[in-house]
Each structure stands twice: as C-alpha cells, then as structure tokens.
Residue, then its C-alpha position, 0 to 999 in steps of 0.5 A: x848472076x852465074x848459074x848453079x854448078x851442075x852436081x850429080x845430086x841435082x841433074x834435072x830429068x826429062x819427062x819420058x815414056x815408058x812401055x809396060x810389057x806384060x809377064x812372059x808368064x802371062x798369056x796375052x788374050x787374043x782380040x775378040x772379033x766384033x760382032x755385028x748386030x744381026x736379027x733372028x726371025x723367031x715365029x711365035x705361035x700365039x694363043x687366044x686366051x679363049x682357047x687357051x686350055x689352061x686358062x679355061x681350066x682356071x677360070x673353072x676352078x677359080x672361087x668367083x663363077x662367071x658373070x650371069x646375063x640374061x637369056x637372049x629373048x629369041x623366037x621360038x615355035x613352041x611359044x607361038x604353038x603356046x600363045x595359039x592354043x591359049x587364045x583357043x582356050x580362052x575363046x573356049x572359056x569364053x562360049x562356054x560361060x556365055x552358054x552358062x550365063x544364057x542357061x541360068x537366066x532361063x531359070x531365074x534372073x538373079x542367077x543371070x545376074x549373080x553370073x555376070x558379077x562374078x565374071x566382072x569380079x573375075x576379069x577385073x581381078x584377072x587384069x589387075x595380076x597382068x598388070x601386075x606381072x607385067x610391072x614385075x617383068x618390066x621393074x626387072x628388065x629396068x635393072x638391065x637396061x641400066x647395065x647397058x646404059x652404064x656400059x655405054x656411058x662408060x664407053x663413051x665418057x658422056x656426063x649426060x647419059x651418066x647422070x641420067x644412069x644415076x637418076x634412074x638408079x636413084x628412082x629404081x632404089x627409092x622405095x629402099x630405106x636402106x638407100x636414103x643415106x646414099x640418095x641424100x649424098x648423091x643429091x648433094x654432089x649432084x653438080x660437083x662430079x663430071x667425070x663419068x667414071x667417077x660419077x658411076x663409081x660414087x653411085x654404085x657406093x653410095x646406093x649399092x653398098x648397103x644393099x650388096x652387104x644385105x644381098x651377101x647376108x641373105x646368100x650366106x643364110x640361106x647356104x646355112x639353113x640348106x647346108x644343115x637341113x640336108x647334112x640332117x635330113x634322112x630322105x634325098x626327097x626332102x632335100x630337094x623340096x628344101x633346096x628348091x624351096x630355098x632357091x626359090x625364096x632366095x631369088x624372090x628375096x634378091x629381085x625385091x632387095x634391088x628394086x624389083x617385084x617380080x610376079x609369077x612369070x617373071x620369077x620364072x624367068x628370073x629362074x629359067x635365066x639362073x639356071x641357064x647360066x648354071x647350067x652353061x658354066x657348068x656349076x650344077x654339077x655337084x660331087x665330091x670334086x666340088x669339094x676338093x676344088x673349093x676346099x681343098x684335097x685335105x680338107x675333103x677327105x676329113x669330111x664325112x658323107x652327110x657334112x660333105x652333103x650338106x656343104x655341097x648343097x649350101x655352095x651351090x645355093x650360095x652360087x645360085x644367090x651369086x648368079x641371081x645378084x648378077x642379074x638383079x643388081x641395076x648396075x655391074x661390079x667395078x667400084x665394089x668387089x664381086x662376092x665369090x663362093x671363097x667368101x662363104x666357105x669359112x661361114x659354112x665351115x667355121x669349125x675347119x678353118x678356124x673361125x669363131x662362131x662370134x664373127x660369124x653372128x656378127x658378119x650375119 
C-alpha cells in the first residue's frame, strides 16, 4: 500500500512552544521579596474588672442592683457593754420584786400570793416570746444555710447534698399553700433527676416561681401606695413615717412569703441587714439623678416636683423589697430571673411609658 502524496493542504505539524511575552507597553512587576515570619513582643496592660472605673460605672447605673448578703456576725464591744448591763438589770429587776413580794406578804398573804402568780404569768410569758424570737431568728437563718448548701452542692456536682437541699426546701415551703402544686411534682420525680444542676434548677421552679410572682406583687404594690401618698401628702413628716411604715411591712411581708416568722430582733436584723447593703451600694441616695439614671433625661425633665417625689420614694421602696428578696429567698436566682428596678418602672408610670391602666390590674 504507497502512502498518500504530501500536499501543501495536508502537511502535519509538530507540537511546540511558544513564549508569550507581555506588551512593551506593560511594566513588569518587580518580584516581591519573601517575608519572614517574625513575632512582635506587645505588652498589654490588663485591667481587673473590679477596678475597672467603666465597669463600676455600669454596675451603678445598671437597672437590677447588687445581690443583698447578710451582715457578717462579728464580735463587738458595744453588745458585750449591752448583754453586761442587761444581766445587771435584770438582777435589779429581780431584788427589786423579791423586796416587793416580801413587803406584801407583810401586809396580807393574798397579796403575797397574788404576786407570785402574776410574776409566774409574766416568766412564762416572757419565755414563751424568746422562744418565739428565737424560732424567727433561726427559721430565717435557715433560708441562708440553703443558699450555702446549694453553693456547695452546685460546686461539687453531689446528688446527695442536692436532694437533701431540696428536702429542706420542701420542709421550709410546706406551710405555703401556694407551693403544693410544686411539692406534689417535686415528689414525684423525686428519683428520676440525678444531675444536681438540674435537679436545683426544677426546684427553684417548681416551689420559687409562685412565690417569686407574689413577692414581685407585693413590691410593686407597695412602691405605688408610697409613690402616690408622698406625691400627695403636704408634710416631708408624713412622708417618712409612711415610707418606714411601709418598709417595715414590706420586709415582715417578704420573711413570711418564703417561710420565715420573724419576731421583733429578727426583723431587726432583717432591716439592719437591708439597709446595710443600701447603704453600701449606695442606693439610698435619692435625687433627681435617680430619676435620670432610671428614667431617662427626657423623661425627667417633663416630670413635676411632687410626681418626681413620689416615683423616687416608690423606686427606693421597690429596691428595699429587691434587697430584702434576696435575703429571704431560700435559694439564689439561676433558673428564674432576678427582678430589677426596670420591671417596676412602667407600673409606676404607666401613663409615661404608655401602658394601659389594664395590664397593670391584671400583672397585679
């Protein structure tokens, strides 16, 4: 077979290359030089957040105030002068009705006698109310003990030290009617929730959400009856008689809500506590900067001198019910949300930030 004749129509080529060179009219770009990696030694001066002036600012000016703790129980010279001159007294108290009893048996025997009785009366009741304020005292520093307890069973991850939290709860709550719902779940996942946390957390829902609900009521009513008395009552006297008479029962009002009866010391030191964290935070300071800071600058400059008042008073009474929650309540807020003085302030002013008289009747 002969091979096809070669014609310039059908000549094969072979495969080269070709090299593009760019336009003259285009500059080349000069070969960048590789850099090496290098490490830069910047020293960065870092702030603890405690000392941070910023931060504290925020923390002042933040709607939900600081956590209240108890006063730490410290020895102190002016109780010990106290208790010296109260066991004085009372050996006073006690030579002074010996002579007495003494004096009217030497006139007649049935004053002697009637004597005797009405000092047994009074011992016996006199026993009875410490032993009263001394069950208040105690039933109150119950609820703090479970503050620890939870602190601790939290940090640790035991299930026992849980479920022994919750079962102090449960007893501490179980004169509340408004925590049987709660008590009857509780029981009945009673072995079905090992996790701590969790198990916690289902408590504080369970047995702390009803009562949270009526502890915000009762703050929120009594910054409006504050708020509306001193926006109209003519004396700065009646004011303050009013506002204390309200603290007062707000505080008595909050220890009975979680489970605690406290007499007269321990309402005492149920207030001596809430001021004390008043006054450390620095929340008793009232003014026409609590306004603005909670308020808003605009909203402050439209309100007159006895409205501004009488919102200022009822703030600082919803911050004292805030301060006195916190110490009541058995157990610290992690699963439910703390109130904030931001949750009361359009129940105050519902007219200013545009709520309805309604809602406000029905959250009540």
């Amino acid at each position: 077979m002969s091979k096809p004749p070669v014609t310039p129509g059908n000549k094969t080529r072979r495969p080269a290359a070709f090299s593009v060179d760019p336009p003259q009219d285009t500059p080349r770009q000069p070969d960048r030089a590789k850099r090496q990696p290098r490490s830069f030694d910047y020293q960065v001066d870092v702030i603890p957040d405690e000392e941070d002036a910023f931060l504290a600012e925020q923390a002042v000016d933040a709607d939900v105030p600081p956590l209240a703790v108890p006063r730490k129980r410290r020895f102190s010279f002016l109780k010990l002068a106290a208790s010296a001159f109260g066991i004085l007294f009372s050996l006073a108290l006690g030579l002074w009705t010996d002579a007495l009893i003494r004096d009217l048996f030497t006139r007649a025997d049935w004053l002697g006698y009637t004597a005797i009785g009405l000092v047994t009366i009074g011992l016996l009741a006199l026993l009875i109310a410490i032993l009263r304020e001394i069950r208040g005292i105690m039933r109150l520093e119950a609820a703090q003990k479970l503050k620890t307890s939870a602190a601790e069973a939290l940090a640790l991850n035991r299930s026992s030290e849980a479920r022994s939290v919750v079962s102090r709860l449960t007893g501490l709550l179980a004169e509340r009617p408004e925590t049987a719902k709660g008590r009857a779940a509780m029981e009945d996942v009673r072995d079905d929730i090992i996790d701590p946390p969790e198990l916690l957390a289902l408590a504080e829902r369970e047995l702390l959400s009803p009562l949270d609900r009526k502890a915000r009521a009762l703050i929120l009513n009594s910054a409006k009856r504050v708020s509306v008395v001193t926006a109209v009552s003519p004396r700065a006297i009646v004011d303050l008689a009013y506002v204390l008479y309200e603290v007062v029962r707000l505080v008595r009002a909050m220890a009975e809500l979680y489970g605690g009866h406290p007499g007269t010391f321990g309402m005492l030191r149920l207030l001596r506590d809430v001021v004390a964290h008043l006054a450390v935070t620095g929340s008793i300071a009232v003014g026409d900067s609590l306004v603005q800071q909670v308020l808003g600058h605009g909203l402050a400059s439209r309100l007159s001198a006895r409205l501004g008042e009488g919102v200022i008073n009822g703030l600082m009474t919803a911050r004292i019910g805030i301060a006195a929650m916190d110490l009541c309540r058995p157990l610290p807020f992690a699963a439910l949300k703390r109130p904030g003085i931001g949750d009361f302030i359009s129940d105050l002013t519902p007219s200013m930030t545009g709520n309805s008289t309604a809602k406000t009747s029905r959250d009540d």
